[in-house]
C-alpha positions in Angstrom: 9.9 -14.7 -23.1 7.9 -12.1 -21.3 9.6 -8.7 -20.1 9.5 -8.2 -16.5 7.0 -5.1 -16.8 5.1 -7.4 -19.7 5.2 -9.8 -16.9 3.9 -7.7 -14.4 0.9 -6.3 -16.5 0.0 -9.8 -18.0 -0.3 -11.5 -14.0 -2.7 -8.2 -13.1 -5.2 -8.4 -16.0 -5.6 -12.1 -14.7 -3.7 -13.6 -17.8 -1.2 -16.4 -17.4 2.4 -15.3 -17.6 5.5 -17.4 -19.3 6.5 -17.7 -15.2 5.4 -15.8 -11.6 6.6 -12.5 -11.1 8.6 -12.1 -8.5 8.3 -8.3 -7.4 9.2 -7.8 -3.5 8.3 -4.4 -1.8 11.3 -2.8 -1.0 11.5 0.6 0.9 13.9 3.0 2.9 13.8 0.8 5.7 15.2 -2.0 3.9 17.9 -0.1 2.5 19.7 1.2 5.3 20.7 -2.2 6.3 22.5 -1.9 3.2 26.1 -1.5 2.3 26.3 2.4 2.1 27.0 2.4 -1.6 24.4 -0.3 -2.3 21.5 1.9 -0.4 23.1 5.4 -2.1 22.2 3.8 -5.4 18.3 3.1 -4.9 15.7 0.4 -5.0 15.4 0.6 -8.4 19.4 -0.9 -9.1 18.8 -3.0 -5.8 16.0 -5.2 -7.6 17.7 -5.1 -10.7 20.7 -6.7 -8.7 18.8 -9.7 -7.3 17.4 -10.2 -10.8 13.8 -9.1 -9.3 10.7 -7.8 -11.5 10.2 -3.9 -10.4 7.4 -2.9 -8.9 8.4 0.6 -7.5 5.9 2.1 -4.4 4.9 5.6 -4.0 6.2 7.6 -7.5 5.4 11.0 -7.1 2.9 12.3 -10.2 1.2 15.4 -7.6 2.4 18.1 -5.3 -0.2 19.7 -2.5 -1.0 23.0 -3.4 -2.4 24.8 0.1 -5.2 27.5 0.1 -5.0 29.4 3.7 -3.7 25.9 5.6 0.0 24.8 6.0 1.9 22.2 8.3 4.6 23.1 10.2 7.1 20.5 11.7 9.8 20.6 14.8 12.4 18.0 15.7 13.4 17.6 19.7 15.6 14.4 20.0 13.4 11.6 19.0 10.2 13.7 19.4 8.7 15.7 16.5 5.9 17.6 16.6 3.5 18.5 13.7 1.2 22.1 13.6 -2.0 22.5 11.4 -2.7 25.5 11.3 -6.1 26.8 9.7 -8.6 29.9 10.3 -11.2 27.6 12.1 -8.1 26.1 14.5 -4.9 24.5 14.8 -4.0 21.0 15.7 -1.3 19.9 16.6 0.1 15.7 16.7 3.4 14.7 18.7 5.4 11.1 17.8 8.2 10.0 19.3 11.2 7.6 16.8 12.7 4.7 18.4 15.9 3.3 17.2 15.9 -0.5 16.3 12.8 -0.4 15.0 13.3 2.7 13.3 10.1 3.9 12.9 8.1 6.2 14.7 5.4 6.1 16.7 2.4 8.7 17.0 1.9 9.5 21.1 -0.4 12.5 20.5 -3.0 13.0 17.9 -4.6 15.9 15.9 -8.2 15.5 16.8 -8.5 15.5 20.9 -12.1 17.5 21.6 -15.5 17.4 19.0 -14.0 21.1 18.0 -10.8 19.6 16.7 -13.2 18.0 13.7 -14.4 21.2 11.9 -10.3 22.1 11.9 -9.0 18.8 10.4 -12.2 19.0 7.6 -11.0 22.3 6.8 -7.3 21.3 6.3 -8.2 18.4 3.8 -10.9 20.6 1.6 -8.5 23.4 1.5 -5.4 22.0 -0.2 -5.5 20.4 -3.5 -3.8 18.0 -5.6 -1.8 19.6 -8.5 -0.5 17.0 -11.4 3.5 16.9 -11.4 4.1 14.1 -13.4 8.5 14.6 -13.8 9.1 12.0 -11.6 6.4 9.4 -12.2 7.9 9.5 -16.1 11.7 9.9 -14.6 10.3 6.4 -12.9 9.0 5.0 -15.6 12.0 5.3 -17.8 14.1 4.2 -15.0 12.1 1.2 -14.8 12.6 0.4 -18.7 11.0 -3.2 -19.4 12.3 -4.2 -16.2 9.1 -3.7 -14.4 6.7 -0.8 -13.5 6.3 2.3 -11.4 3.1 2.7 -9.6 1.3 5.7 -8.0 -1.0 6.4 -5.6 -4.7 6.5 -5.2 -5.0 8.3 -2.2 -6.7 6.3 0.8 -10.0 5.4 1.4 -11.8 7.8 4.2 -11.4 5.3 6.9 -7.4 4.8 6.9 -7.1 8.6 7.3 -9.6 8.0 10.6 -6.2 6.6 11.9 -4.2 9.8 10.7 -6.7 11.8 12.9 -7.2 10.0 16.0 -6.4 7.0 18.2 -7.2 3.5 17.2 -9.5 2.7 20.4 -10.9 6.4 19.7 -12.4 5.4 15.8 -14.2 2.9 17.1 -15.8 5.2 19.8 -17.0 7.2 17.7 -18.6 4.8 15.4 -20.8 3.9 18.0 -21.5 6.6 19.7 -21.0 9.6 17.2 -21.0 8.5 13.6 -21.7 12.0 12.5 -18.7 13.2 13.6 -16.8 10.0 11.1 -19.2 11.1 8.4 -18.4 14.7 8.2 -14.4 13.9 8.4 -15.0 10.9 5.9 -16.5 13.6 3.5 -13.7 15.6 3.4 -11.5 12.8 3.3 -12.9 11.6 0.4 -12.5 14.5 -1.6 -9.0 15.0 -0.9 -8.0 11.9 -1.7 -10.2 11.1 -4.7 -8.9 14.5 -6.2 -5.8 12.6 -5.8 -7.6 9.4 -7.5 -8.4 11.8 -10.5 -4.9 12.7 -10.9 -3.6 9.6 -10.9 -6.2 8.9 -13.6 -4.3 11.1 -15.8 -0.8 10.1 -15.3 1.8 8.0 -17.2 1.8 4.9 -15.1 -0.1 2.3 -15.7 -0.9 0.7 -12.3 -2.8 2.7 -9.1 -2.5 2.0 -5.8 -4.4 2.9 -2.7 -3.1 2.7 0.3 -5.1 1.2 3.2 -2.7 -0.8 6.1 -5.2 0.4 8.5 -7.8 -1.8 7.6 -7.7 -4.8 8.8 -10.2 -6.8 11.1 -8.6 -6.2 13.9 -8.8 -2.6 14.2 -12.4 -2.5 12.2 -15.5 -3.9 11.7 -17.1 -5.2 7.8 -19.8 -2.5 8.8 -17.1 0.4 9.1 -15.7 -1.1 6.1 -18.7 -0.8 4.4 -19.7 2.8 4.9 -16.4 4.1 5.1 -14.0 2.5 2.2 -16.5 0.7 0.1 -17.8 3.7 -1.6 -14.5 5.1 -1.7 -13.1 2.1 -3.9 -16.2 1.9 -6.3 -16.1 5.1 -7.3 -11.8 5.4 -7.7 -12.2 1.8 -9.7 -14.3 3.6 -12.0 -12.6 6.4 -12.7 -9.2 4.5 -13.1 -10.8 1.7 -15.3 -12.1 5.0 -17.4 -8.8 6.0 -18.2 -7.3 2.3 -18.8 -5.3 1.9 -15.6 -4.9 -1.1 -13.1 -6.5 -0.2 -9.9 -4.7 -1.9 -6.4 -5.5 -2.0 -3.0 -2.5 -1.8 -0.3 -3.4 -3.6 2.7 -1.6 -5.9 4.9 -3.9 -7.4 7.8 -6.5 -9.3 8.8 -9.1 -9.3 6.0 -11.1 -12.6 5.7 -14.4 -11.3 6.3 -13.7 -8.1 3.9 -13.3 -10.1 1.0 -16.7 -10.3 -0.3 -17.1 -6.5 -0.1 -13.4 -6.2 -1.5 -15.0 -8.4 -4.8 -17.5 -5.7 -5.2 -15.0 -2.6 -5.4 -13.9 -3.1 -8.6 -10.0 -3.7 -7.7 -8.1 -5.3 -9.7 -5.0 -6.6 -7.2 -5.0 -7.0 -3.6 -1.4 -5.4 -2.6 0.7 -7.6 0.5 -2.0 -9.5 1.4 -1.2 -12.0 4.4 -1.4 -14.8 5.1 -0.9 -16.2 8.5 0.5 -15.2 11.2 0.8 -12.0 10.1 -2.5 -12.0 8.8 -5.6 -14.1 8.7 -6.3 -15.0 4.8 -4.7 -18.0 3.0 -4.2 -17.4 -0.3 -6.1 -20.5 -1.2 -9.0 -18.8 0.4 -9.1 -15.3 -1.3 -8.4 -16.9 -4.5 -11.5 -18.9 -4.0 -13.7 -16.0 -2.6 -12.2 -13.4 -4.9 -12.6 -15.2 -8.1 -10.7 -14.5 -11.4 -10.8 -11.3 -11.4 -8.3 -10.0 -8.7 -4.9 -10.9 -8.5 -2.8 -11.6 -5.5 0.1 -9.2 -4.4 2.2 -11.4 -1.8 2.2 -14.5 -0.7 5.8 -14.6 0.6 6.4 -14.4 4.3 8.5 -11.4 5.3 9.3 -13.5 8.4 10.5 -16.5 7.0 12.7 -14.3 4.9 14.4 -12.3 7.6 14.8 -15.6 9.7 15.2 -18.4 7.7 18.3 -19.8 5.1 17.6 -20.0 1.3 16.5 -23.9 1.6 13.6 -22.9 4.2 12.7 -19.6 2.3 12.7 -22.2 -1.3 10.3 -24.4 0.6 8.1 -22.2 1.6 7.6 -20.8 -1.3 6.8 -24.3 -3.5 4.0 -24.5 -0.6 2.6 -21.4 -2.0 2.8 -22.9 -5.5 1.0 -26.1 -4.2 -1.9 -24.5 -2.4 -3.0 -21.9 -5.3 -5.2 -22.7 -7.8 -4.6 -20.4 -10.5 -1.2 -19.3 -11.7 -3.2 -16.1 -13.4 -3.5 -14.3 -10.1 0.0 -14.5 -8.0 1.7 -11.7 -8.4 4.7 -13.4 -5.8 6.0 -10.2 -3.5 6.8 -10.0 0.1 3.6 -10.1 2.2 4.2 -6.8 3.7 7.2 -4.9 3.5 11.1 -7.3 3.7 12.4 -6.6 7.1 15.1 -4.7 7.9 18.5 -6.7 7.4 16.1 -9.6 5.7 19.7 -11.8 3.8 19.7 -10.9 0.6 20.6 -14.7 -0.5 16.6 -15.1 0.8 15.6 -12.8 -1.8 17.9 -14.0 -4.2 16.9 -17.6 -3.6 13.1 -16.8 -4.6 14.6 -15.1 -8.0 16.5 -18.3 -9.0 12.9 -20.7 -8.1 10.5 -19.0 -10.0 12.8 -19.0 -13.2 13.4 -22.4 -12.6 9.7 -23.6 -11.9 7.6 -25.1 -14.8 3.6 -23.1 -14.6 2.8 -26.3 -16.8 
């Protein structure tokens, strides 16, 4: 038998494993619908708990150091309010929190006029990336064979369009003034490849980048194209250089991206959905994609927050039926588990896989 972070690595170099992986993305939100001594304790000892494979998000392995730029922030109720400050300008972004859905939601962004670009350029080429790798191995030996810990990648230039300015706003400009998207995607880029690079150098063995923001329904294959496509080929090469398993976070509608996604170089798609959360059967990718990217998903977060343990069982055996390969199912929650999902639901899925045959 397979460890869990054997497992894990086995299912995303596209070999078969002993059984799935069952790995679901847990986060902070998730946690605080936890008994107070069960969230105090972490992620980490929640997986363990519901007998899960560990995949942990986010492990630090840089800190930002800032050359004439810094970020200021200041709380009002529900409101915060973020500065930029740098030589050529300051920016500033508003967002207001709402409770239930605890999260926040951005009401005013950095870039408002044409100026506003030369100051948000300046703030990304002017701070830089500096290797901190305590807590990626602090991670790592947390995880044990129980699983993995995974860094980031940075973001391809066009999720950190949405950082800068309203949704409607990107598209805008990419019709009307695509200079102005080139010169921001340039500095983009190099801020978070130089994050790329680090990551290149770390301890953990798996990469991801972190894209939600691309998704059909917000962007075009052509904006996809010229404004993540390059950013992809290039961090797959250098993370394949040093040995490590390259992933690509992104959780919406993504049918017609799939062919340019098999030329990046990825290996994993990371909470890819299926419908009605998003638009791609797994079926589908599996058959576009070919063998050489593995599936991150596949479990609805939906039917895990709302339904019992028989439903959430059944819905996962469809999953099982409709794939053709159990080399690339990496089984997770297909995005984030919802706030207050039953932890029984999550159990549930640990007690199937063990108990289903890959044959």
């Amino acid at each position: 038998m397979l460890t869990s972070r054997q497992r894990l690595l086995t299912i995303l170099r596209h070999q078969k494993p002993d059984r799935y992986p069952w790995a679901p993305l847990i986060d902070g939100y998730f946690m605080q619908g936890l008994p107070p001594e069960q969230e105090a304790a972490g992620i980490t000892a929640f997986l363990r708990s519901i007998e899960a494979d560990i995949l942990l998000r986010h492990v630090p392995c840089w800190r930002a150091e800032f050359a004439g730029v810094s970020v200021t922030e200041a709380k009002d109720g529900r409101w915060t309010a973020r500065t930029i400050e740098t030589p050529l300008g300051q920016l500033t972004e508003r967002s207001e929190h709402h409770p239930g859905a605890e999260t926040a939601y951005i009401t005013e962004y950095y870039i408002k006029t044409p100026d506003d670009y030369t100051a948000a350029c300046h703030w990304l080429t002017h701070q830089n990336p500096v290797a901190d790798f305590a807590a990626t191995r602090q991670a790592i030996d947390d995880a044990g064979e129980e699983g993995l810990a995974t860094v980031d990648a940075g973001s391809p230039p066009l999720t950190a369009f949405f950082r800068f300015l309203p949704q409607e706003q990107v598209s805008y400009e990419f019709y009307d003034h695509p200079e102005r998207l080139d010169r921001l995607a340039e500095a983009a880029h190099a801020f978070t490849f130089a994050q790329a690079q680090v990551a290149a150098a770390s301890p953990a063995e798996v990469v991801v980048a972190y894209a939600a923001d691309i998704t059909t329904r917000l962007v075009s294959p052509r904006m996809f194209e010229r404004y993540a496509l390059p950013f992809l080929q290039e961090t797959a090469r250098v993370l394949h250089a040093a040995g490590k398993i390259f992933v690509l976070h992104t959780c919406g509608d993504v049918a017609a991206l799939l062919p340019m996604m098999r030329r990046s170089g990825i290996d994993a798609i990371d909470s890819l959905s299926e419908p009605p959360l998003g638009n791609t059967p797994f079926e589908v990718a599996m058959a576009e994609l070919g063998d050489g990217v593995c599936l991150i998903g596949g479990v609805s977060p939906v039917v895990l927050a709302n339904g019992a343990p028989d439903d959430v069982r059944a819905h996962v055996r469809d999953l099982f039926r409709r794939v053709p390969s159990s080399r690339n199912l990496l089984l997770c929650t297909s995005d984030a588990t919802a706030y207050a999902t039953p932890v029984e639901n999550l159990r549930a899925v640990s007690k199937l896989v063990r108990e289903y045959s890959l044959g």
